[in-house]
C-alpha positions as CSV (number, residue, x, y, z in Angstrom):
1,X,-8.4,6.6,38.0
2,X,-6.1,6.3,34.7
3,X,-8.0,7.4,31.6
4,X,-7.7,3.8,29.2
5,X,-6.9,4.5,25.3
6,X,-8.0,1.1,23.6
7,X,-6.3,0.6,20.5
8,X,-8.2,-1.7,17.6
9,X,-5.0,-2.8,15.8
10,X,-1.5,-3.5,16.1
11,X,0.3,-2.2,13.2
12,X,1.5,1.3,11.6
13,X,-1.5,3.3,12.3
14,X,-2.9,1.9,16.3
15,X,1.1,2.2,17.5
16,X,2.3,5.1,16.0
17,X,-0.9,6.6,17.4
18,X,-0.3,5.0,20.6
19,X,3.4,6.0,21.3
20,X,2.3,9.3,20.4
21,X,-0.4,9.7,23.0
22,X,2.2,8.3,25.5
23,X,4.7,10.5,24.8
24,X,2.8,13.1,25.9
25,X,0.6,11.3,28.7
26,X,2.0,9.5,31.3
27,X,1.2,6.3,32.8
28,X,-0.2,7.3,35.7
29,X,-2.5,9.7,33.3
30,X,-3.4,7.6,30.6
31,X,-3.2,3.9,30.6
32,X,-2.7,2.4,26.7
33,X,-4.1,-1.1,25.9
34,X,-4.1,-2.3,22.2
35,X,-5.3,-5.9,20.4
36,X,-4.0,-7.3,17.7
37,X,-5.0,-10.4,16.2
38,X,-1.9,-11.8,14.5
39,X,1.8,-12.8,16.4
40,X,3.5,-9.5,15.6
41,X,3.5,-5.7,16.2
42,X,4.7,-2.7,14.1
43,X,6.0,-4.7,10.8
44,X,6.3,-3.8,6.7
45,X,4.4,-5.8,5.2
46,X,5.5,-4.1,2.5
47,X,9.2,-6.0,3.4
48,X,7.0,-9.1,2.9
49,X,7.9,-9.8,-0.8
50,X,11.9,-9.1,-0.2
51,X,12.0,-11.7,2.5
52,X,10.1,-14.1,0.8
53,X,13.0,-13.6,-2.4
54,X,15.9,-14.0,0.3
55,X,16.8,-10.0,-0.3
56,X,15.8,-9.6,3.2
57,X,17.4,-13.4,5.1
58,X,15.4,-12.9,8.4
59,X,11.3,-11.8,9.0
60,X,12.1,-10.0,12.7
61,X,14.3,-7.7,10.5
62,X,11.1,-6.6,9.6
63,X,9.8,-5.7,12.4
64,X,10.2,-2.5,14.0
65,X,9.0,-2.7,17.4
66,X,7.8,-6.1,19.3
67,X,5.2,-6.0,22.0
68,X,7.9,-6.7,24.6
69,X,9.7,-3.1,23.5
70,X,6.2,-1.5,23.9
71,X,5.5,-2.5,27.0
72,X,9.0,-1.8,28.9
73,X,9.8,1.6,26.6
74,X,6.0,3.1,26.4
75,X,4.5,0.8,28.8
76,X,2.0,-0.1,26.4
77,X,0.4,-3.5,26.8
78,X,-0.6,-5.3,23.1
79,X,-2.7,-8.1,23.7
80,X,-1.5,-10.6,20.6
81,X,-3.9,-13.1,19.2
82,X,-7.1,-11.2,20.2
83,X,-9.4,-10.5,17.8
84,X,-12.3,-7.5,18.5
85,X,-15.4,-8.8,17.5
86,X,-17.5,-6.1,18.7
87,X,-17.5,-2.4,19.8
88,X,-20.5,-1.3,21.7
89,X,-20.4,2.9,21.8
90,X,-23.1,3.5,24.2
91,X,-21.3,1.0,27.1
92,X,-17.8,2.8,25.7
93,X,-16.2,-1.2,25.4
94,X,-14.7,-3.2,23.1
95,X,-15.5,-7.4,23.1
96,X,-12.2,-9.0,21.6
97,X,-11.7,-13.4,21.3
98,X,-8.7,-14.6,22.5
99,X,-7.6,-16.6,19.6
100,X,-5.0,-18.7,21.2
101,X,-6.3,-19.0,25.0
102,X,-10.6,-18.9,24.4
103,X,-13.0,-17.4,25.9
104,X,-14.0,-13.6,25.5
105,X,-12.7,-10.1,27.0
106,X,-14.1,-6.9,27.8
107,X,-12.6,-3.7,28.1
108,X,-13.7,-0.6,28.6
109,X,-12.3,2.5,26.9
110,X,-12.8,6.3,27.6
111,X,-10.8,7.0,24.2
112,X,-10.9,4.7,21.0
113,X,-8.9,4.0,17.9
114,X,-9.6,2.2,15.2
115,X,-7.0,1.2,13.2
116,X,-8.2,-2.5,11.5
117,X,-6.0,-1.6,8.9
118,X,-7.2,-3.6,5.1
119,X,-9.0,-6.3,3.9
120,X,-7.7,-8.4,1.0
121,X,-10.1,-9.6,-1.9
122,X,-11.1,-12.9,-1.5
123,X,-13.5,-14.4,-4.6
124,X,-15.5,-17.4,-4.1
125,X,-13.2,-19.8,-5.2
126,X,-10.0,-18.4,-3.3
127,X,-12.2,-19.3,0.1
128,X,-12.3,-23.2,-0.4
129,X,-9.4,-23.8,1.6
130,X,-6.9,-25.3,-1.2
131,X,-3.6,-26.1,0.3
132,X,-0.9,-24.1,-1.3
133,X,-3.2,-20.8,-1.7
134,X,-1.7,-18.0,-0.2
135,X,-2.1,-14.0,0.3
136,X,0.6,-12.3,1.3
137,X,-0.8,-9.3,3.6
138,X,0.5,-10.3,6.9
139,X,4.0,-11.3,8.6
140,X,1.7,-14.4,9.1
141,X,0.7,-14.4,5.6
142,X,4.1,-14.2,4.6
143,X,5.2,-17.0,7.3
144,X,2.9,-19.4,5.8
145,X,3.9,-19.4,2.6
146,X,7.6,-19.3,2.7
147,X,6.6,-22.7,5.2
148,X,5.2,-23.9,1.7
149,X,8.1,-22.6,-0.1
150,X,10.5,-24.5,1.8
151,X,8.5,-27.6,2.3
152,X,8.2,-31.2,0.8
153,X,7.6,-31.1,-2.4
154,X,9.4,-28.7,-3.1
155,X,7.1,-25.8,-6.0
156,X,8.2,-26.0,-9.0
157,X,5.6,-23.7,-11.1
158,X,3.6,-20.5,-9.1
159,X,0.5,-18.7,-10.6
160,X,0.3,-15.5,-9.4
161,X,-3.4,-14.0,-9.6
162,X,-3.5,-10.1,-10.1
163,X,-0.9,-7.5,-11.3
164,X,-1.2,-4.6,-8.5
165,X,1.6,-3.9,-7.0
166,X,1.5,-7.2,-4.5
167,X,0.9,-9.8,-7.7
168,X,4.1,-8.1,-9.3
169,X,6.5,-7.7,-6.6
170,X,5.4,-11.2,-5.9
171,X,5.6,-12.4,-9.1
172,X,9.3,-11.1,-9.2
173,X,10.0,-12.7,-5.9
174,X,9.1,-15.9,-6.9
175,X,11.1,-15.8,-9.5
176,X,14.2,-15.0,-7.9
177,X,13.5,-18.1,-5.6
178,X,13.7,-20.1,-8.7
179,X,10.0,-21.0,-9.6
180,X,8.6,-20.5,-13.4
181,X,6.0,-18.1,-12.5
182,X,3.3,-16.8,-14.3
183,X,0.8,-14.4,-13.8
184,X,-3.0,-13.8,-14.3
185,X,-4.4,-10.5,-14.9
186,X,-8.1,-10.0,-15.2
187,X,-7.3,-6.0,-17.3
188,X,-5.6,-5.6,-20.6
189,X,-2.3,-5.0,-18.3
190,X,-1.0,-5.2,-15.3
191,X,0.0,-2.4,-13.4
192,X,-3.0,-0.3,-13.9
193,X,-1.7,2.5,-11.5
194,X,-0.3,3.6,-14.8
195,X,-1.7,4.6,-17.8
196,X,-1.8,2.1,-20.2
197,X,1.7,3.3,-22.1
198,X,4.1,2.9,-19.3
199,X,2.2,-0.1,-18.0
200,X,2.9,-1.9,-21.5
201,X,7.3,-1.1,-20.3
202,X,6.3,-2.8,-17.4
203,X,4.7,-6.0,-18.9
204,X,7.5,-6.2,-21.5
205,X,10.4,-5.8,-18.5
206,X,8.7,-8.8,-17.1
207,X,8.5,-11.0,-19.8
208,X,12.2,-10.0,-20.8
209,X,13.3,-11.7,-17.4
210,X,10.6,-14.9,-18.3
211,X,7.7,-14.1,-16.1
212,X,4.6,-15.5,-18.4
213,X,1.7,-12.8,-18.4
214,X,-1.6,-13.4,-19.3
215,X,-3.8,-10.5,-19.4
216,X,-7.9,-10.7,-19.9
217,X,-8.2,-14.1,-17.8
218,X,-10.2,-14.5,-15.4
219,X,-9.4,-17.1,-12.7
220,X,-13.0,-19.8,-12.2
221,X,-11.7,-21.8,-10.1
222,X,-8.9,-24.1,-7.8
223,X,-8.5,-28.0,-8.2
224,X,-6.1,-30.1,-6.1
225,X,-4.2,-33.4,-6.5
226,X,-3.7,-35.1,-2.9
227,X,-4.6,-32.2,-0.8
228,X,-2.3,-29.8,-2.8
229,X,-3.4,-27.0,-5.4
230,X,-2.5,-28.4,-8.6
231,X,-4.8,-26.3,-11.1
232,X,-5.8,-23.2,-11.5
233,X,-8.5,-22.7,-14.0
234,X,-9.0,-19.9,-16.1
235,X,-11.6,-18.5,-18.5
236,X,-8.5,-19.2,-21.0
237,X,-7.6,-23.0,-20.6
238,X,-6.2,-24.7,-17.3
239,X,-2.5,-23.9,-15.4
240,X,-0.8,-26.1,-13.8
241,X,0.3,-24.7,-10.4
242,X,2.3,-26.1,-7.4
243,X,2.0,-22.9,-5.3
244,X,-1.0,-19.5,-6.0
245,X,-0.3,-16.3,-4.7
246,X,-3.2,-14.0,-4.3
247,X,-2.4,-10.1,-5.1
248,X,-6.1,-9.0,-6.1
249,X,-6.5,-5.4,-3.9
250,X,-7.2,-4.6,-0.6
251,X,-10.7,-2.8,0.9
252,X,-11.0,-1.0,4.2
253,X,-11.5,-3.1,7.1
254,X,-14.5,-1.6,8.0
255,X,-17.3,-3.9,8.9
256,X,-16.5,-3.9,12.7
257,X,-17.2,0.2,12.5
258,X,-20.1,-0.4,10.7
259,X,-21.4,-3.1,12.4
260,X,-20.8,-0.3,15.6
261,X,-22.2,2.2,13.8
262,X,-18.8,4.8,12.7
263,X,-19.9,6.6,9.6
264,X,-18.3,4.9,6.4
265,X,-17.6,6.8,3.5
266,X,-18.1,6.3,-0.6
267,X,-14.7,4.1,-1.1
268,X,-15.8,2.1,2.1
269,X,-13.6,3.6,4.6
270,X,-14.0,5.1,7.9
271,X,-14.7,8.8,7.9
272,X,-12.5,11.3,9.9
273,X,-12.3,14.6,9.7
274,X,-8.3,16.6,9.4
275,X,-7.3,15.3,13.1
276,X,-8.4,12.0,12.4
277,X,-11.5,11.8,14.6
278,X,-14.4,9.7,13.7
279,X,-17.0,12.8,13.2
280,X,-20.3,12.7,15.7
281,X,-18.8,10.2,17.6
282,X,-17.0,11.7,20.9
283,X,-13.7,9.7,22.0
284,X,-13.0,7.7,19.0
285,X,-10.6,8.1,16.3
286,X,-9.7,6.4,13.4
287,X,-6.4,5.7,10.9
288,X,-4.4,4.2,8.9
289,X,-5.8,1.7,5.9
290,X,-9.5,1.6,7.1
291,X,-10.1,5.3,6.9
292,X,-10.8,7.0,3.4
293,X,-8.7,10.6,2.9
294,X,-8.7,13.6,0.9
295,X,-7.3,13.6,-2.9
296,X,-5.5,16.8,-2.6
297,X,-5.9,16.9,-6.7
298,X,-9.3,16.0,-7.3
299,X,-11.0,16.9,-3.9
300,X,-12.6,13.4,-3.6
301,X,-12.4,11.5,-1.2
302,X,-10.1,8.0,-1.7
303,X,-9.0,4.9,-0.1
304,X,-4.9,5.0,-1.0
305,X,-3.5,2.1,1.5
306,X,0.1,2.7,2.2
307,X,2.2,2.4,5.3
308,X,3.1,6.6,4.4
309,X,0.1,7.6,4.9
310,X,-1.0,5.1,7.9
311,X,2.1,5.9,10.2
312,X,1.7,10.0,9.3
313,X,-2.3,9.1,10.4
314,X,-1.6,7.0,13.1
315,X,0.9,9.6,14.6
316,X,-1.4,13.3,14.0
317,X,-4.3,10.9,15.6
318,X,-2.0,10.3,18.7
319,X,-0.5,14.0,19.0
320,X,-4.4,14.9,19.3
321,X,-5.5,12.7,21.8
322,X,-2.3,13.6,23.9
323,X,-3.2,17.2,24.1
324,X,-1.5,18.6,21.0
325,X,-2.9,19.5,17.7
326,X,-1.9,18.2,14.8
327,X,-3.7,17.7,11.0
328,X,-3.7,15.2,7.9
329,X,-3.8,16.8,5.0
330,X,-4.9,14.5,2.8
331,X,-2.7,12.6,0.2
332,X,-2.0,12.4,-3.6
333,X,-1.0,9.1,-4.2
334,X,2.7,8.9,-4.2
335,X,4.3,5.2,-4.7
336,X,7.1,3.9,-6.3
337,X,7.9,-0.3,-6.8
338,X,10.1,-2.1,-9.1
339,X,10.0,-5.0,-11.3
340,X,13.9,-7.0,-10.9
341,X,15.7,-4.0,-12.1
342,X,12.9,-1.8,-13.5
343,X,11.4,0.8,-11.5
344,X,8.2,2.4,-11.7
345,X,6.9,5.7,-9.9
346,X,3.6,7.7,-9.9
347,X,1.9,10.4,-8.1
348,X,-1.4,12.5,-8.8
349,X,-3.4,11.7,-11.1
350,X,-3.8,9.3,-14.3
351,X,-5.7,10.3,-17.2
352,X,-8.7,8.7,-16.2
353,X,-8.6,9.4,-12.8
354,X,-8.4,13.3,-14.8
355,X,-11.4,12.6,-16.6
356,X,-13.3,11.3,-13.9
357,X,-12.6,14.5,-11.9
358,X,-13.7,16.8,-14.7
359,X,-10.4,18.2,-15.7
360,X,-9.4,19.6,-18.9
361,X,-5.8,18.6,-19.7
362,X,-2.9,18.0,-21.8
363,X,-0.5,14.3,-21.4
364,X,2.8,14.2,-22.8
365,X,5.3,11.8,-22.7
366,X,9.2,12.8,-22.9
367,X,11.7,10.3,-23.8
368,X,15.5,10.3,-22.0
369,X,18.0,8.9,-20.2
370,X,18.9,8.3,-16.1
371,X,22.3,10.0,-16.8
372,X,24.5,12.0,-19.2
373,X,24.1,10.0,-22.3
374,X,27.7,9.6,-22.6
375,X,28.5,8.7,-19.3
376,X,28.4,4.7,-18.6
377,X,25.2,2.9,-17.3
378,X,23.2,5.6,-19.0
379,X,19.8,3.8,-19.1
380,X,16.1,5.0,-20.7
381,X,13.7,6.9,-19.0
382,X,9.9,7.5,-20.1
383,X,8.5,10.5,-18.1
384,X,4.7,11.3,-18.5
385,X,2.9,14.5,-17.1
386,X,-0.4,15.1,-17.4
387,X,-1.3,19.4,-16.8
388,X,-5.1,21.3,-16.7
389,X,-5.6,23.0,-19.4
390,X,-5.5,26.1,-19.8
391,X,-3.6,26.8,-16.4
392,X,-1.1,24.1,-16.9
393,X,-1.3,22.9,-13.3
394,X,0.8,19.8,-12.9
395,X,-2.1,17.0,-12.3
396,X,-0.2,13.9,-12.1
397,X,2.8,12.3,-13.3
398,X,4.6,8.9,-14.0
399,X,8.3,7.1,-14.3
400,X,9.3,4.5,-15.7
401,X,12.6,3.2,-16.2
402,X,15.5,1.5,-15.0
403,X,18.5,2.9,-12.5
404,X,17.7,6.4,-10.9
405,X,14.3,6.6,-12.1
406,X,11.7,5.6,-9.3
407,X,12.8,8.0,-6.7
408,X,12.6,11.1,-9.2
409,X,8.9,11.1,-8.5
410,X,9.7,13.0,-5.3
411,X,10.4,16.1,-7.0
412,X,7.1,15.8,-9.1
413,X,5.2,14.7,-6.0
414,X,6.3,18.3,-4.3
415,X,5.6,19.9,-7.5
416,X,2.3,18.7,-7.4
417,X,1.7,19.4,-3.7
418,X,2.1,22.7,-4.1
419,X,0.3,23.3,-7.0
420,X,2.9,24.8,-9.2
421,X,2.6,24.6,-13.4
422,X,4.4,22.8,-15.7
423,X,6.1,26.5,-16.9
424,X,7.0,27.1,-13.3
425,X,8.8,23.7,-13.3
426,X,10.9,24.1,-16.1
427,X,13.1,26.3,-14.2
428,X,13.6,23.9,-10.8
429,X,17.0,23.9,-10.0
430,X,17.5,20.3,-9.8
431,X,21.0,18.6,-9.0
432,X,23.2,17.9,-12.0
433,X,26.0,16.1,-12.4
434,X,27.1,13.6,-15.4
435,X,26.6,10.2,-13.1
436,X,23.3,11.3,-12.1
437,X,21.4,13.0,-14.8
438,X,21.5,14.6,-18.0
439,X,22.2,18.8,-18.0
440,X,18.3,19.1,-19.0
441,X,16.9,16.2,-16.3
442,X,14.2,13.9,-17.8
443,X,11.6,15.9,-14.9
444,X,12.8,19.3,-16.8
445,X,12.6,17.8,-20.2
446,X,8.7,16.6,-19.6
447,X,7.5,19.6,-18.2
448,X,9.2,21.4,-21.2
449,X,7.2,19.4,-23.4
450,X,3.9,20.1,-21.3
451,X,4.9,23.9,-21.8
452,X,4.7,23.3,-25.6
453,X,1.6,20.6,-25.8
454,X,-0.1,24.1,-23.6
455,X,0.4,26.5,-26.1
456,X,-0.3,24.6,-28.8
């Protein structure tokens, strides 16, 4: 009899893990079942706030594999709208509801992953139900509200409730679809995966293109007119809204591991060890946005949900149960977005993520431009580095700015992964050419200023 593989979640993590295990095991060998309880398989939801703008005109472009493609490429069968409700370890079964059909089903599993993915935050008074009240995590998320969108009447004014990543990108994409938008952020800022200085560029690129902000609200409630949201009320006067979109963080989507008994860690996510297995419990293994990793700067363990690190998960988690050996090595929190034409990037550290870990360090922030200053389109660039002291090991750094800027993180990201200094940097042989950068490129530039700050 076929070993069975029964895979907890249908997304980045549970199929890249899953193709990989069949590459390497046949049918015959290993028979792959996986539930997922929304309509789609293998999507970006990171796409979702491009489609919902019109950049992106159709939602299966977002898709990258369907269940139909699984089953006849990788003869992988994805039960769709079934929900796990249960896992029961001793029995080796999972107890999934069939959302669409009823009733319950059993299946037994010799190997297990869980791959749940994230939660989103959900306050008291975003759980009343209010019409018009959206979250945007899901292709079905994302299908509901451009439904809303498009229907009769037709928004006029969206309040957008946090400024992560989501809440701006939303925020933005709501815009271009012609609402007034404005957004509610319960920090001094929004964008607090920044320090404070480069998050102010990004609050004053949004207002430039008329996004309202209002930082230090807090949202108390939801009030509708005729079974539509109509208010939102905050701890600084009411809004009128016609449409809410909810970007307030994400948690691991843990409590079905717990509830089984799968150690959870300190940021609330599944422990695994370097090849993704659950530790002390034989035959399971665990990825993607439920698990916390390793912070490769500051050694403590984090919950960082992006599809990156969920697919790279998903896949060393599926190499290892087909026989090969692979590793995760842990992440340092890479990610790049843009606001309309702004774009931001980060990876490592902030300063009080520094703190936090007990560092000693230096911050700088260097001043340029995306081009030879001369050449046209030349646009402003605001690098910040932040380097232990006294070794001047690069910690973390930030971009902001507006054309060329996001993706320059890269080079700071592999500067980081490898440990190297700040001193060490200021002699990368980066590309240079008058369209694309200054002779002394804004990376150079900061770590140059680093040098100095140092040795001051």
């Amino acid at each position: 009899m076929a070993e069975r593989l029964v895979v907890v979640g249908g997304d980045a993590a549970g199929m890249a893990a899953a193709s990989q295990a069949r590459r390497r095991r046949d049918p015959d060998e290993l028979e792959i079942v996986t539930f997922e309880r929304g309509h789609f398989t293998s999507y970006s939801a990171c796409g979702i706030p491009y489609w919902i703008s019109g950049v992106v005109p159709d939602r299966d472009q977002l898709v990258a594999r369907d269940p139909a493609t699984f089953r006849e490429r990788y003869d992988i069968h994805v039960r769709l709208r079934h929900e796990v409700t249960a896992i029961d370890l001793g029995r080796r079964e999972v107890v999934a509801r069939d959302l669409a059909g009823g009733g319950e089903v059993r299946e037994r599993y010799d190997t297990l992953v869980y791959a749940t993915g994230a939660r989103p935050e959900r306050p008291e008074w975003a759980c009343a139900g209010v019409a018009g009240v959206f979250g945007v995590q899901t292709l079905d998320d994302g299908t509901a509200l451009l439904d809303w969108l498009e229907g009769e009447p037709r928004p006029r004014r969206a309040v957008v409730v946090g400024g992560g990543y989501i809440g701006v990108e939303m925020a933005e994409a709501l815009l271009q679809r012609g609402l007034s938008v404005e957004l509610l952020e319960q920090a001094a800022q929004p964008m607090s995966t920044v320090d404070p200085e480069l998050a102010e560029l990004v609050s004053t690129a949004m207002r430039g293109v008329g996004i309202v902000i209002r930082t230090g609200v807090t949202v108390t409630d939801l009030r509708e007119r005729d079974g539509r949201i109509a208010v939102v009320d905050t701890s600084s006067g009411p809004i009128a809204a016609d449409v809410v979109v909810l970007g307030l963080g994400i948690r691991p989507n843990s409590a079905l591991a717990d509830a089984a008994g799968l150690p959870i860690g300190p940021t609330g996510g599944v422990r695994t060890d370097r090849r993704m297995r659950v530790p002390g419990v034989p035959g399971v293994w665990a990825a993607g946005d439920c698990v916390e990793t390793l912070h490769r700067v500051s050694g403590m363990p984090v919950h960082i949900p992006l599809g990156t690190h969920a697919n790279k998960q998903g896949r060393v988690a599926g190499i290892n149960i087909g026989g090969g050996y692979a590793t995760f090595p842990g992440v340092i929190g890479t990610s790049v977005t843009k606001v309309c034409d702004l774009e931001v990037g980060r990876t490592g550290l902030r300063e009080r993520d520094a703190l936090a870990a007990g560092f000693e360090f230096v911050s700088v922030i260097a001043e340029s431009t995306s081009r030879a200053g001369y050449y046209p389109g030349a646009r402003p660039m605001t690098v910040k580095l932040i380097a232990e002291r006294p070794s001047g090991r690069l910690l973390g750094a930030q971009i902001v700015g507006w054309s060329e800027a996001a993706k320059r993180i890269d080079a700071l990201a592999v500067a980081l992964w490898n440990e190297m200094t700040v001193d060490e940097m200021t002699a990368l042989d980066l590309g240079y050419a008058p369209p694309y950068a200054p002779v002394w490129d804004p990376v150079l530039i900061a770590a140059r200023k680093a040098v100095d700050a140092l040795t001051r």
